[in-house]
C-alpha positions in Angstrom: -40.0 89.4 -110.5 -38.0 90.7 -107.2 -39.9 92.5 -104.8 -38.4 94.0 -101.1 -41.3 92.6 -98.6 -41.1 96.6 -97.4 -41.7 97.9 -100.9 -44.0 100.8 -101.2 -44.4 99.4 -104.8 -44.7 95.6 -104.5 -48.8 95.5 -105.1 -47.6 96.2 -108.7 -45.6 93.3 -108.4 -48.0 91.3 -107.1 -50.5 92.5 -109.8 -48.3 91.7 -112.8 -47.4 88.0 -111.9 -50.8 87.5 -111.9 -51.0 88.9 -115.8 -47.3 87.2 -116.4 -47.5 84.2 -118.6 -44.9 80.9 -118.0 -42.3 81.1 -116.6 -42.8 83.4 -114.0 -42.0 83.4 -110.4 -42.5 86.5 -108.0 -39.2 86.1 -105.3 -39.3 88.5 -102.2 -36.2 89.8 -100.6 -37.5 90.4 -96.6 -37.1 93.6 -94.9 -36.1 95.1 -98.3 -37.7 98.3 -100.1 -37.7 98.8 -103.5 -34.7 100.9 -104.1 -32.7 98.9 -101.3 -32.7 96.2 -103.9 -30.4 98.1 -106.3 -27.9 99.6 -103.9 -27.7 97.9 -100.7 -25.0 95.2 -100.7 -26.6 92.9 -98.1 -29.1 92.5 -100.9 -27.8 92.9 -103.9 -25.6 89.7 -104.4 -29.4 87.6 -103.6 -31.0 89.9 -106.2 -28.2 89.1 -109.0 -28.0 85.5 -108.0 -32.1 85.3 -108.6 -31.9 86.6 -112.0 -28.8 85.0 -113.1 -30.6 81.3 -112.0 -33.8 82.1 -113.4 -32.6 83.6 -116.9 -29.9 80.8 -116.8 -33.0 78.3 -116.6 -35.4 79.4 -118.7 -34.0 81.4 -121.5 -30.9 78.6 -121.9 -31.4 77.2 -125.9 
């Protein structure tokens, strides 16, 4: 999971990596809000390079 350390919403975050089975990782992108992870481009490219390394690790045949 990716949560913005300013996020209104990251307790829910928080709360579901503790439920999450393996692999799992919770990844925080300071200063960020929720929505400023989908269309701000200072962090975008360190939200799509997160996913593309942890999907590329653990769901790799």
């Amino acid at each position: 999971m990716i949560a913005g350390t300013e996020a209104d919403t990251a307790y829910f975050s928080r709360e579901a990596i503790e439920h999450a089975n393996e692999p799992k990782e919770l990844f925080w992108i300071d200063g960020a809000s929720h929505i400023d992870l989908y269309d701000k481009e200072e962090y975008v490219p360190t939200v799509v390079a997160k996913l593309s390394s942890f999907f590329g690790e653990h769901l790799n045949a």
